[in-house]
PASEBA-1860 file (N, C-alpha, C; in nm, 3 decimals):
! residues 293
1> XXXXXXXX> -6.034/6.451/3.816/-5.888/6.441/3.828/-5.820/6.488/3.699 ~ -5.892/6.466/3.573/-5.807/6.463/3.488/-5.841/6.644/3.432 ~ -5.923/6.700/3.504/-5.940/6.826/3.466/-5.865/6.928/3.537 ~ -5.858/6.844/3.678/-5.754/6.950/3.746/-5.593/6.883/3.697 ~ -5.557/6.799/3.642/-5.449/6.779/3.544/-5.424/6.906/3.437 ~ -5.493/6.899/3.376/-5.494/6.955/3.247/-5.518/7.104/3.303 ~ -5.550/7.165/3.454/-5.589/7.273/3.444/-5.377/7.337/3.519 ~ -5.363/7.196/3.584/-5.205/7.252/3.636/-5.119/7.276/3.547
9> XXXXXXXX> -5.148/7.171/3.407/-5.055/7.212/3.294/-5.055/7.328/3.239 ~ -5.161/7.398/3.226/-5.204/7.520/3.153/-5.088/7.635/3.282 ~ -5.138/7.602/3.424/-5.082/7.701/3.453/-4.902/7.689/3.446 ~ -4.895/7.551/3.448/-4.745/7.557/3.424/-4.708/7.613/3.260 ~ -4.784/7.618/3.170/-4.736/7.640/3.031/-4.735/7.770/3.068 ~ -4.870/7.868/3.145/-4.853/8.035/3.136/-4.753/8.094/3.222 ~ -4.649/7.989/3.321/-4.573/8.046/3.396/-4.438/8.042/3.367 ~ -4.412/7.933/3.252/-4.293/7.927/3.134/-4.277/8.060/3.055
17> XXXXXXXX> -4.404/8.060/3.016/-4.416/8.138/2.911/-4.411/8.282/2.929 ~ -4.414/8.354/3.062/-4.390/8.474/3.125/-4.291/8.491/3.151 ~ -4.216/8.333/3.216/-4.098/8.361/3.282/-3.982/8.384/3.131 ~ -4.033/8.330/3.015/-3.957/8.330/2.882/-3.915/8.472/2.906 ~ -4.078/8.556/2.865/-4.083/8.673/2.839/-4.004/8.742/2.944 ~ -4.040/8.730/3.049/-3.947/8.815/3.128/-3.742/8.805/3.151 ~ -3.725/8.705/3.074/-3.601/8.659/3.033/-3.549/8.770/2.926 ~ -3.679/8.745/2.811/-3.634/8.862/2.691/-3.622/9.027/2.796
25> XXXXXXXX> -3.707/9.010/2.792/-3.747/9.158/2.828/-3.590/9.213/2.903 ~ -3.515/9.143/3.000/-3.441/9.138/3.055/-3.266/9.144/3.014 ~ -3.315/9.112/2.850/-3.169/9.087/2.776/-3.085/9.186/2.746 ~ -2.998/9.181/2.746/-2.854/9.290/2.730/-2.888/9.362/2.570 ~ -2.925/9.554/2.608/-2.895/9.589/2.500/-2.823/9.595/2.412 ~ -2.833/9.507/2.255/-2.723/9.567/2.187/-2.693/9.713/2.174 ~ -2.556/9.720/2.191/-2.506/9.881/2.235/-2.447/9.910/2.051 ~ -2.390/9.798/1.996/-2.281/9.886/1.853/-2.255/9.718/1.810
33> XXXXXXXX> -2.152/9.741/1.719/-2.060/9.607/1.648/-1.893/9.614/1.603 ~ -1.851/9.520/1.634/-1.710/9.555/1.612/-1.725/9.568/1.474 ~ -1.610/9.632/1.432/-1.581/9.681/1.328/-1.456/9.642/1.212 ~ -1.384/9.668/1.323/-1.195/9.664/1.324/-1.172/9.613/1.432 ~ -1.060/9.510/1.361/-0.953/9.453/1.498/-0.838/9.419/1.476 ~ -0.743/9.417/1.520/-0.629/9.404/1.495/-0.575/9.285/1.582 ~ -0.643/9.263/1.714/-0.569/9.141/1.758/-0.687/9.089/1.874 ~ -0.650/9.006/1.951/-0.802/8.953/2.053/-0.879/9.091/2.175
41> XXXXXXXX> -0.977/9.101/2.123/-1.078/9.157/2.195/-1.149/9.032/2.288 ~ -1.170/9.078/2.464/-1.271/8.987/2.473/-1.324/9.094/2.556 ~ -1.488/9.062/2.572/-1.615/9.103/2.655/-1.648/9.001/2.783 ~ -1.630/9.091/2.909/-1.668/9.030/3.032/-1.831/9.054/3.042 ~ -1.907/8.980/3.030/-2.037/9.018/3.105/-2.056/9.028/3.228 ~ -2.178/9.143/3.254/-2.233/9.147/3.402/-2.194/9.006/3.538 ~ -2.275/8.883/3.434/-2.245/8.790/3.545/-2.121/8.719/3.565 ~ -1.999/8.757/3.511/-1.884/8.703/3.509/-1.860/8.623/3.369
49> XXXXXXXX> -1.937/8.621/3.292/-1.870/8.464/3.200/-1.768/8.579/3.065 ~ -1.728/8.583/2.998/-1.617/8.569/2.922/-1.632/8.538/2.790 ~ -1.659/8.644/2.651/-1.698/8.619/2.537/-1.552/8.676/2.444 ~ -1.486/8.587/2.346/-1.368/8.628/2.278/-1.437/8.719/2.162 ~ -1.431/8.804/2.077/-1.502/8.893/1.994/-1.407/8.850/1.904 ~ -1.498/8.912/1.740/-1.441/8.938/1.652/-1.501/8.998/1.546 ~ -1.447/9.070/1.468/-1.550/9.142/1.381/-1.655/9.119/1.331 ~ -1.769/9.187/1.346/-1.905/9.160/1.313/-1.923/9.113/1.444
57> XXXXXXXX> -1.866/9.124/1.571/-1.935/9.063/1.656/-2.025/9.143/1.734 ~ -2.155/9.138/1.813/-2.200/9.271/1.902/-2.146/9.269/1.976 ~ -2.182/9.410/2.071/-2.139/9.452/2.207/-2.272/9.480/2.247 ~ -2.248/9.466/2.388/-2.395/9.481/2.463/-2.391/9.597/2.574 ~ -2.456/9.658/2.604/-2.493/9.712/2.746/-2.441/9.661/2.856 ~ -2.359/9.664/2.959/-2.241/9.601/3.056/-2.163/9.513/3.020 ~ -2.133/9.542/2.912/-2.018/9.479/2.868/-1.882/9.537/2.900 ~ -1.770/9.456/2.949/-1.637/9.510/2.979/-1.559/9.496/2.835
65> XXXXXXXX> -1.506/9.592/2.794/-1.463/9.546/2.664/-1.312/9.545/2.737 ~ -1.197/9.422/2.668/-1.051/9.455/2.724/-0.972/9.407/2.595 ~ -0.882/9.524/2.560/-0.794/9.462/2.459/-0.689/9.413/2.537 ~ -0.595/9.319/2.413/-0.461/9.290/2.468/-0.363/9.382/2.462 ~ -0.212/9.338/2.507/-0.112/9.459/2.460/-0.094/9.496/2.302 ~ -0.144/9.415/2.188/-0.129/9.458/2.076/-0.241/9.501/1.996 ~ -0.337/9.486/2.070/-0.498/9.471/1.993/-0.533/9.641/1.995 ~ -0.605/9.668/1.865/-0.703/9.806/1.831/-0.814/9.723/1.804
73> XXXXXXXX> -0.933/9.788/1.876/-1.017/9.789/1.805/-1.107/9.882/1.778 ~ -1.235/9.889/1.688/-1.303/9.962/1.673/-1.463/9.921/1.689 ~ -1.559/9.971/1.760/-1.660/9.955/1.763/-1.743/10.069/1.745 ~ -1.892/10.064/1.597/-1.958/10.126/1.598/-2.092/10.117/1.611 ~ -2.149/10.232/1.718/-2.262/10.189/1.770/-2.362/10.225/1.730 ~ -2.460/10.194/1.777/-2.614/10.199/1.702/-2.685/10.318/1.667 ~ -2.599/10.434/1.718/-2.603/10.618/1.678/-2.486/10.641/1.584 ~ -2.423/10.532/1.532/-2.337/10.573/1.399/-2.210/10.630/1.460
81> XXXXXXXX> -2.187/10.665/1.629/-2.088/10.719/1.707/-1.977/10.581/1.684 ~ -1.912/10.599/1.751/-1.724/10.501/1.668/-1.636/10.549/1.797 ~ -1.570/10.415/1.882/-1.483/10.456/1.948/-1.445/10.330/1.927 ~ -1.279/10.338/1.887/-1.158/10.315/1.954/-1.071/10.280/1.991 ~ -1.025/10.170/2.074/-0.968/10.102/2.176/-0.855/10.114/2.125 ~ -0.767/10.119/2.194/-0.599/10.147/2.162/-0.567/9.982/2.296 ~ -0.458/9.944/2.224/-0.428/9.819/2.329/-0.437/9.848/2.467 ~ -0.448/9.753/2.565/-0.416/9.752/2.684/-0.520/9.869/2.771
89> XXXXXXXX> -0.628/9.862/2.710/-0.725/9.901/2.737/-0.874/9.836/2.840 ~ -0.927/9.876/2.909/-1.015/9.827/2.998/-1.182/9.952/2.996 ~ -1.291/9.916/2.918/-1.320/10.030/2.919/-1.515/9.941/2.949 ~ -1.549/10.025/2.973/-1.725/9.926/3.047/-1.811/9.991/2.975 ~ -1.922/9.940/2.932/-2.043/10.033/2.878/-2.174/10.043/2.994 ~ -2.158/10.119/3.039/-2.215/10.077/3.159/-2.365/10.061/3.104 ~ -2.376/10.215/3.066/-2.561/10.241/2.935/-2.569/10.235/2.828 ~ -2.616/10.188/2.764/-2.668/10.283/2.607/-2.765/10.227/2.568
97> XXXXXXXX> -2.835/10.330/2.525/-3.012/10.308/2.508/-3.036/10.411/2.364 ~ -3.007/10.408/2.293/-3.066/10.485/2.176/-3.203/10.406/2.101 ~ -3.287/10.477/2.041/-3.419/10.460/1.966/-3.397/10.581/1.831 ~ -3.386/10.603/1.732/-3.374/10.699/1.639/-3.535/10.823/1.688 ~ -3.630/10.744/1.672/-3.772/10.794/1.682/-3.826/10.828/1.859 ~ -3.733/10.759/1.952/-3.783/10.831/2.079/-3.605/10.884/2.162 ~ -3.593/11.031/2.176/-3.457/11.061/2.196/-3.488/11.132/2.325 ~ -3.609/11.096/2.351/-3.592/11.136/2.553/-3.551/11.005/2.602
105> XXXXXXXX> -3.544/10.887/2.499/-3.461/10.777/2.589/-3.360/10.748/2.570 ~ -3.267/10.866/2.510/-3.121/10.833/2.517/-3.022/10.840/2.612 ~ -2.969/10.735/2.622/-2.866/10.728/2.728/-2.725/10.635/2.656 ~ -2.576/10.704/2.743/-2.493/10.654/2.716/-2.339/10.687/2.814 ~ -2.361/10.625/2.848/-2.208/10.592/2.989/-2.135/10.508/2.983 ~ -1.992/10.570/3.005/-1.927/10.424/2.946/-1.826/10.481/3.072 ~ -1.712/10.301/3.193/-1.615/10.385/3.261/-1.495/10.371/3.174 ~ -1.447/10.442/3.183/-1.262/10.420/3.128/-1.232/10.357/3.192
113> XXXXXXXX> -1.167/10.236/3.267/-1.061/10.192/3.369/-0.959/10.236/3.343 ~ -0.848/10.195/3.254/-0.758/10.208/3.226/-0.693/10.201/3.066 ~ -0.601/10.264/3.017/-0.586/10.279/2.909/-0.626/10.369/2.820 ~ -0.674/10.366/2.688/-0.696/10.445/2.603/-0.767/10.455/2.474 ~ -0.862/10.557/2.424/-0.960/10.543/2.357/-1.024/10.680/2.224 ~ -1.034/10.624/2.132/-1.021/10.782/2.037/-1.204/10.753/2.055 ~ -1.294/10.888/2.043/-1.436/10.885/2.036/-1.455/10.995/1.982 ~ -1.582/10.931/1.877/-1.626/11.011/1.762/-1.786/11.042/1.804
121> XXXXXXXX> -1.801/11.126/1.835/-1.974/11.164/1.876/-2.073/11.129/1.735 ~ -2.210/11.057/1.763/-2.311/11.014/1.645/-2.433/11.066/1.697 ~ -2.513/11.063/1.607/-2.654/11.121/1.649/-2.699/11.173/1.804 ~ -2.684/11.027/1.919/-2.733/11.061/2.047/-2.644/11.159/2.067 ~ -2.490/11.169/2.075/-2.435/11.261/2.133/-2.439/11.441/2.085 ~ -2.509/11.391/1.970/-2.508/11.526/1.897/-2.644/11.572/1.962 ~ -2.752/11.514/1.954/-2.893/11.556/1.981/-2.937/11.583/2.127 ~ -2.821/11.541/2.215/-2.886/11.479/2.328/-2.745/11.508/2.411
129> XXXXXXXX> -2.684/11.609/2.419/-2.478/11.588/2.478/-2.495/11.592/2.604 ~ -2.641/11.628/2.670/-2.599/11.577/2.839/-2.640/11.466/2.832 ~ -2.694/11.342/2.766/-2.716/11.219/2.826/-2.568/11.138/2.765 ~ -2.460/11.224/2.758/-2.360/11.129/2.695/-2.260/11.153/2.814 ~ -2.204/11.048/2.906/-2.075/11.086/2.999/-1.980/10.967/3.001 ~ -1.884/11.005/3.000/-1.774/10.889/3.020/-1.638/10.903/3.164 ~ -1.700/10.819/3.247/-1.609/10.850/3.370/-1.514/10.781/3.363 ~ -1.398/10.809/3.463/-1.279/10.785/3.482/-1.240/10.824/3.615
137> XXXXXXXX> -1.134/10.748/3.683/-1.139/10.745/3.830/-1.093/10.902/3.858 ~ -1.070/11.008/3.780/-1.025/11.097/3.839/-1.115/11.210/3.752 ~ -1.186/11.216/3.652/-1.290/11.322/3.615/-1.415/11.235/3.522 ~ -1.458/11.325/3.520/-1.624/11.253/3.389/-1.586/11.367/3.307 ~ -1.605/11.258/3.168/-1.534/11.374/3.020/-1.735/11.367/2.987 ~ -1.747/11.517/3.003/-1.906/11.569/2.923/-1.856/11.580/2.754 ~ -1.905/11.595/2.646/-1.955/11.634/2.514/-2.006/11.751/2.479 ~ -1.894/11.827/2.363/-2.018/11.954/2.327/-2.026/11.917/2.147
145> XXXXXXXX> -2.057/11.766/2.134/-2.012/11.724/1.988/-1.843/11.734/1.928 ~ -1.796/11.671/1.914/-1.662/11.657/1.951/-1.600/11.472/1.881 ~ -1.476/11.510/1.871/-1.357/11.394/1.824/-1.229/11.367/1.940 ~ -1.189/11.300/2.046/-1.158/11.301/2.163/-1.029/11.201/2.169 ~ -0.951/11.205/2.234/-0.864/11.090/2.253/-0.891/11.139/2.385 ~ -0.896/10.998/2.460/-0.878/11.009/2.615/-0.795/10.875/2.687 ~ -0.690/10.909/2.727/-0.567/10.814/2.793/-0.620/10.819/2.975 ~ -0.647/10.661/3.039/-0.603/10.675/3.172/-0.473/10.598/3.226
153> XXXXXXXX> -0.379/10.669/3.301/-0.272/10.644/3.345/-0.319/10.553/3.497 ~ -0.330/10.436/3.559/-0.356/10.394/3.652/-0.205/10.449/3.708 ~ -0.267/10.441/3.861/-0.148/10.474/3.966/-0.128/10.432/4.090 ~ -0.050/10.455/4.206/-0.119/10.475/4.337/-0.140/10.602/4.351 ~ -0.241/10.562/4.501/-0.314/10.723/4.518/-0.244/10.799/4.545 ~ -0.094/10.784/4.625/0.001/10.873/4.692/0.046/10.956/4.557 ~ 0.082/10.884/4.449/0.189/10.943/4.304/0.050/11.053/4.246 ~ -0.051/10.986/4.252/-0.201/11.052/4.178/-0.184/11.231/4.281
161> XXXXXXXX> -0.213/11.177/4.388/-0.246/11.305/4.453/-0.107/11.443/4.416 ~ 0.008/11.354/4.470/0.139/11.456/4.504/0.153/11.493/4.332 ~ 0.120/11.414/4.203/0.182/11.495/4.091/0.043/11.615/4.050 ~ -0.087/11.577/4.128/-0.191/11.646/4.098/-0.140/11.799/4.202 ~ -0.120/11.752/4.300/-0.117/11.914/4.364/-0.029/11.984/4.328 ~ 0.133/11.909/4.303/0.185/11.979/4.198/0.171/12.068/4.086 ~ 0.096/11.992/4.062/0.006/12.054/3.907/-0.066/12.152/3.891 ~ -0.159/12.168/4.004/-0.251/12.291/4.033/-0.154/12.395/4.115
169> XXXXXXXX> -0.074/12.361/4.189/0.004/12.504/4.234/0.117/12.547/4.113 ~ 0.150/12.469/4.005/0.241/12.545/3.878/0.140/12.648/3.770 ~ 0.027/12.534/3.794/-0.029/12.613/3.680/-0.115/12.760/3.692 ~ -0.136/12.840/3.632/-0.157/12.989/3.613/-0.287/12.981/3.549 ~ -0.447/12.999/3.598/-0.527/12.915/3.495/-0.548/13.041/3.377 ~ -0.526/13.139/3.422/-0.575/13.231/3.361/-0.511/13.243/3.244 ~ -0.309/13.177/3.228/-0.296/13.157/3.098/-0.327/13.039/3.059 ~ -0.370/12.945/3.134/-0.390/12.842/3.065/-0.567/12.849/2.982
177> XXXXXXXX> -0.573/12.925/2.984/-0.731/12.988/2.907/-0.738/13.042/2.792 ~ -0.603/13.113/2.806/-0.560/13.185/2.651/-0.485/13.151/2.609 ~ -0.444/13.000/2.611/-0.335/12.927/2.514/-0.370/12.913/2.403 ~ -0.318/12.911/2.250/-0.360/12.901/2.144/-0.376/12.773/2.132 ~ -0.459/12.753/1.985/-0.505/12.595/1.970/-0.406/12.563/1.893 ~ -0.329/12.451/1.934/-0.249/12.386/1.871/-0.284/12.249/1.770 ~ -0.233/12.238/1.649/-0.274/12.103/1.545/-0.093/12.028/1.599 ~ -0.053/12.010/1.737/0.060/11.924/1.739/0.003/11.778/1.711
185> XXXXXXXX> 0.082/11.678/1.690/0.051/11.541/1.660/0.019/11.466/1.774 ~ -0.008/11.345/1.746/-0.034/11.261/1.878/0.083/11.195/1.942 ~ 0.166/11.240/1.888/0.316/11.214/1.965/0.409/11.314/2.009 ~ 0.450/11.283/2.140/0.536/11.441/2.174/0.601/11.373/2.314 ~ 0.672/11.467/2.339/0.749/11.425/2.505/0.678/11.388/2.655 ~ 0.738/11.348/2.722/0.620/11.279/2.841/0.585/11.448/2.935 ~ 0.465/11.444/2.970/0.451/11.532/3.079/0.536/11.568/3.193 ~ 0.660/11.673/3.173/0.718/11.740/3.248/0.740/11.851/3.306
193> XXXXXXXX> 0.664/11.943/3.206/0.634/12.077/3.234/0.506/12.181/3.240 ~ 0.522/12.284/3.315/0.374/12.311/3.345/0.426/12.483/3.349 ~ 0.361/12.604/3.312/0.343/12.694/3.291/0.370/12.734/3.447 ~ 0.471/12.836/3.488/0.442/12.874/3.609/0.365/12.985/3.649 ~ 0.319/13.003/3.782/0.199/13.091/3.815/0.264/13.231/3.800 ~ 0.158/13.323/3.706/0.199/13.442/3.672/0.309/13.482/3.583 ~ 0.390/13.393/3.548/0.448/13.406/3.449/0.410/13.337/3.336 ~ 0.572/13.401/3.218/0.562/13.297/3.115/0.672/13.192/3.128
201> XXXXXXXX> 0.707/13.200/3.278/0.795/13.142/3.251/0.776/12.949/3.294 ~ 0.874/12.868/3.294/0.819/12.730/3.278/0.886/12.664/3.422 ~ 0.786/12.569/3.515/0.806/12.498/3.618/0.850/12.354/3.605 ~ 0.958/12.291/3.633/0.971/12.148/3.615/0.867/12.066/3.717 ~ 0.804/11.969/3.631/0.743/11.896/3.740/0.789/11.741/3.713 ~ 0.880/11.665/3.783/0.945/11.564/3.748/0.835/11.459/3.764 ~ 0.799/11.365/3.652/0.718/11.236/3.672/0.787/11.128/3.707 ~ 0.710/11.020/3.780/0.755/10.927/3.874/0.846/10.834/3.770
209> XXXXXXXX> 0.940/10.774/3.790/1.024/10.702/3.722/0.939/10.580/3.626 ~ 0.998/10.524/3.514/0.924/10.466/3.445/0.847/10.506/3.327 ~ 0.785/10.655/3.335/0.669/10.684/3.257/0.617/10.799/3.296 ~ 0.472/10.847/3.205/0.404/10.974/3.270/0.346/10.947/3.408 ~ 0.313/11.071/3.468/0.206/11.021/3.586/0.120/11.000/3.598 ~ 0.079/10.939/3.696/-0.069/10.864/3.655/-0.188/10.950/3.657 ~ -0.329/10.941/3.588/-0.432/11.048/3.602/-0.473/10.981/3.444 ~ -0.567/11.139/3.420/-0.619/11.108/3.300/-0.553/11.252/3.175
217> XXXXXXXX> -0.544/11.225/3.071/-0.494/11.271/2.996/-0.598/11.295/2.832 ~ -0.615/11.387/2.803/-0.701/11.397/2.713/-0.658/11.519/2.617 ~ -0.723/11.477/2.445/-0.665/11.574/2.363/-0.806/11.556/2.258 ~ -0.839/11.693/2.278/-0.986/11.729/2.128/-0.940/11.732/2.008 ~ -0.984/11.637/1.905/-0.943/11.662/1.786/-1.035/11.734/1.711 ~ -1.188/11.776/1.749/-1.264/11.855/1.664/-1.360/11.872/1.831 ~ -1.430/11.973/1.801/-1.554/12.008/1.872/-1.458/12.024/2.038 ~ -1.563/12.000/2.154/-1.526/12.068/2.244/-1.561/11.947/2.378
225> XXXXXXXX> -1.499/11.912/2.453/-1.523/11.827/2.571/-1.523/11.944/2.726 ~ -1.565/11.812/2.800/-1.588/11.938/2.926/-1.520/11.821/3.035 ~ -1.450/11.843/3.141/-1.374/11.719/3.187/-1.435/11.828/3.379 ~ -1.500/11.709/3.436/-1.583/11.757/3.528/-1.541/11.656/3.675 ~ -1.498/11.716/3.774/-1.485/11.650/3.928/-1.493/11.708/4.049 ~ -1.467/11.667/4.188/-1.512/11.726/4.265/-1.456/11.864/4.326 ~ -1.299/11.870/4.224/-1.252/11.988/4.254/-1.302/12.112/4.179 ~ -1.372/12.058/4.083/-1.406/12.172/3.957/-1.424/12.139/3.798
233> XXXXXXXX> -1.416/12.208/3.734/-1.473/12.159/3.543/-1.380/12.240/3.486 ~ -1.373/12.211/3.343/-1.269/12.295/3.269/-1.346/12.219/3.102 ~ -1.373/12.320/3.036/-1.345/12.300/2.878/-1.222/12.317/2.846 ~ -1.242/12.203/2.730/-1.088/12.181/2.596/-1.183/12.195/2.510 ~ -1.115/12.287/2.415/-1.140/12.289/2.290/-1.088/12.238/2.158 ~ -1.100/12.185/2.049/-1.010/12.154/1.922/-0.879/12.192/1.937 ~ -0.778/12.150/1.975/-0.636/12.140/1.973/-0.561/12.104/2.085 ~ -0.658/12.123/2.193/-0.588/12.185/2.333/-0.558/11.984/2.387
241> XXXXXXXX> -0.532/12.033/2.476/-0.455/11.915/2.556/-0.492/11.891/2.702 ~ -0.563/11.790/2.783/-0.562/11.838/2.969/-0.530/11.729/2.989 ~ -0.517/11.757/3.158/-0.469/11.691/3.250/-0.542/11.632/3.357 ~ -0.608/11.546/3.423/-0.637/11.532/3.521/-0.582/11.430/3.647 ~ -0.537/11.484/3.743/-0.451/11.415/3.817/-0.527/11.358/3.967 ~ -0.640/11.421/3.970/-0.723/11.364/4.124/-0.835/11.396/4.084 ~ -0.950/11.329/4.194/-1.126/11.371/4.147/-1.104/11.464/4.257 ~ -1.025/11.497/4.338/-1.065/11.650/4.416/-0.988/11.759/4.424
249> XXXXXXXX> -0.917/11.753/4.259/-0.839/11.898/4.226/-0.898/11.918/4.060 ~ -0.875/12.001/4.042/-0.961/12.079/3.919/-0.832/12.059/3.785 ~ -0.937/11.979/3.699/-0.864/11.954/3.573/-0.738/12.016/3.515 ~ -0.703/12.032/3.434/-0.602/12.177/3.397/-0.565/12.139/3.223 ~ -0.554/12.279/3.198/-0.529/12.251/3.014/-0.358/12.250/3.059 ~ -0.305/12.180/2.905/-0.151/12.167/2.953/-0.107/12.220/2.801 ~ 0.048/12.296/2.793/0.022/12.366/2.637/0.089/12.249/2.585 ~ 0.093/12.152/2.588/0.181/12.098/2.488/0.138/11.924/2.507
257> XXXXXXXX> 0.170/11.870/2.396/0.103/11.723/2.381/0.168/11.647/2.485 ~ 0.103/11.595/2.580/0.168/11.533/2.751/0.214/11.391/2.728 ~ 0.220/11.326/2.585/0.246/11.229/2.582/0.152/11.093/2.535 ~ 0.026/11.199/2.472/-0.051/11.133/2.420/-0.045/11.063/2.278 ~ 0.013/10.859/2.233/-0.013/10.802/2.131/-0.089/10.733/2.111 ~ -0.141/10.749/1.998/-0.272/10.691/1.938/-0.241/10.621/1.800 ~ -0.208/10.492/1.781/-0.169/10.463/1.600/-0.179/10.360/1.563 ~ -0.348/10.300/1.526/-0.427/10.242/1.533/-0.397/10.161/1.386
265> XXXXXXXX> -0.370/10.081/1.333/-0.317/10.061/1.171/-0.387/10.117/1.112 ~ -0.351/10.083/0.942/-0.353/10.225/0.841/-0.540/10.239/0.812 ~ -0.536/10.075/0.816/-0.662/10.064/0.768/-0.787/10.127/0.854 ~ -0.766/10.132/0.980/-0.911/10.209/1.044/-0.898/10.326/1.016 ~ -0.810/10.369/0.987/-0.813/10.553/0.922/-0.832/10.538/0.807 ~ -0.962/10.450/0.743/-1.024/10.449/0.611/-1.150/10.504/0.642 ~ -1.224/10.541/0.785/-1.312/10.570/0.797/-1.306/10.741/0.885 ~ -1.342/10.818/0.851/-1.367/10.924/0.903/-1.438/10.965/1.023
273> XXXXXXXX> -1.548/10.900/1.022/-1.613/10.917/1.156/-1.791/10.855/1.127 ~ -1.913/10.917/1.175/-2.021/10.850/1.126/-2.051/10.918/0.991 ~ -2.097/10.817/0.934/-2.155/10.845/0.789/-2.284/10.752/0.736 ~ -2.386/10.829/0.807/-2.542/10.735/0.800/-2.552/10.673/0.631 ~ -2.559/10.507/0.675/-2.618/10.467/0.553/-2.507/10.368/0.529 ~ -2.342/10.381/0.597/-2.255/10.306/0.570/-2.291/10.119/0.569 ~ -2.370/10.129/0.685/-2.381/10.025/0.754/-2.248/9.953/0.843 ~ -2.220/9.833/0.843/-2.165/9.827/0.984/-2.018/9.700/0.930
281> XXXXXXXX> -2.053/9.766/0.758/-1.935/9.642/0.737/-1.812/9.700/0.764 ~ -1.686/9.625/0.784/-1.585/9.658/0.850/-1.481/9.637/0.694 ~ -1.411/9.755/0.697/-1.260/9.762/0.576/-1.173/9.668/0.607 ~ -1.114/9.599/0.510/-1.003/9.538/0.514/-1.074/9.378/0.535 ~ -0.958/9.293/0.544/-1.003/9.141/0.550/-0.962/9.077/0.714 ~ -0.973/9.181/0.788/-0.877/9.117/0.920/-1.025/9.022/1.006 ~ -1.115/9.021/0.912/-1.206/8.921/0.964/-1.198/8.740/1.066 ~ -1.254/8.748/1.150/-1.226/8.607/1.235/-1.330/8.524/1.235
289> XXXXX> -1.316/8.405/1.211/-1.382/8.326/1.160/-1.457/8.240/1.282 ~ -1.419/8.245/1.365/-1.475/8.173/1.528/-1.520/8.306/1.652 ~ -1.569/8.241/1.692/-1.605/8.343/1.813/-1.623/8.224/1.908 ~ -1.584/8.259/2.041/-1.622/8.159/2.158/-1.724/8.211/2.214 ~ -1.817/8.181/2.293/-1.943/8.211/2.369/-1.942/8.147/2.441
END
């Protein structure tokens, strides 16, 4: 009796002890670390529960990151890459898998929901630019190594579609190919106008009351993005500006800044972009002293 005791315990200790392991094995990659913040960040996990962040805090692999209406933050991840968050933001990590020493296992996907986000490409995206994509309900922004602002405008589908077809019957792609690269700022007038077909001359396209129209909106600050859906693909290059208004009409460059702001306080523009070796301490004292879990 007392051997088949002692023999059930054993198997109960080796079935703890797997099930441990298979717990680890199972745990949320750390993806990066906050950096910068300016006001409450919180992280939704996979299974619903609800983590408040604060600098120095991680981010994981399905993590929902959501700022408030006043909050920036910045998170840099474990390839030295740096994105972002502009308030009122909703943005998911769906992957990220970097190893420095094995780079056939890099992976990195993140969705936009809504809002807005500056991204700085790091090692994986440099070594590796097809395993890097970032979707959005109306295109997937590809990487050709690159510095990015990318805005999503939520909408209904009716305003999405009618300002998108709009859009593709004003625009002329063939000048929109040979537009020069512009250094305009990240501030400029809302998206109203669009190049008309075959000319130089200019089409009004009136946006829905309130604001711009809804879609996605994107501006390269260095290197080159590729903005990809079911209507078609389009490169931006360093200056340029696009548009995307549906996943089944084809992106479009726009000549002039559509209304894209980005103005993150003074202090995260102390950092340039990755710089191996920095490590992961964050400028300034806007440090938080609690974290909820």
């Amino acid at each position: 009796m007392r051997l088949q005791k002692n023999f059930t315990a054993t198997k109960a200790a080796v079935f703890l002890g797997a099930l441990g392991a298979t717990a680890l094995a199972f745990a949320a990659q750390v993806a990066g670390t906050v950096t910068h913040l300016s006001g409450p960040l919180i992280a939704k996990k996979p299974d619903g529960t609800v983590k408040v962040l604060s600098t120095k805090s991680k981010v994981e692999e399905g993590d929902t990151l959501i700022t408030e209406k006043d909050t920036y933050a910045r998170i840099k991840f474990t390839d030295d890459s740096e994105m972002t968050l502009r308030p009122g933001t909703q943005m998911k990590i769906d992957s990220f898998s970097f190893d420095e020493d094995k780079p056939e296992n890099d992976s990195a996907t993140f969705n936009l929901v809504k809002g807005g986000l500056r991204a700085i490409t790091g090692t994986l995206g440099k070594r590796n630019k097809e395993r890097f994509g970032m979707n959005t309900p109306t295109a997937t922004i590809g990487i050709r190594g690159t510095t990015f602002i990318a805005e999503y405008i939520p909408g209904g589908q009716a305003d999405v579609a009618s300002y998108a077809a709009a859009s593709v019957a004003a625009i002329d792609r063939s000048y929109a190919n040979n537009l020069p690269v512009s250094d305009m700022p990240t501030s400029g007038a809302p998206l109203t106008v669009l190049p008309a077909r075959g000319t130089g001359s200019i089409l009004v396209a009136q946006a829905p009351p309130g604001g711009r129209p809804p879609g996605l909106y994107v501006q390269v600050l260095d290197g080159m993005i590729n903005l990809t859906n079911r209507g078609g693909a389009m490169n931006f290059s360093s200056g340029q500006f696009g548009f995307s208004g549906s996943h089944t009409l084809p992106p479009i460059i726009v000549p002039s800044n559509p209304g894209i702001q980005f103005s993150p306080p003074p202090v995260f523009s102390l950092s340039t972009g990755p710089q191996p070796g920095r490590g992961n301490t964050p400028l300034g004292s806007n440090d938080v002293d609690c974290e909820v879990r």
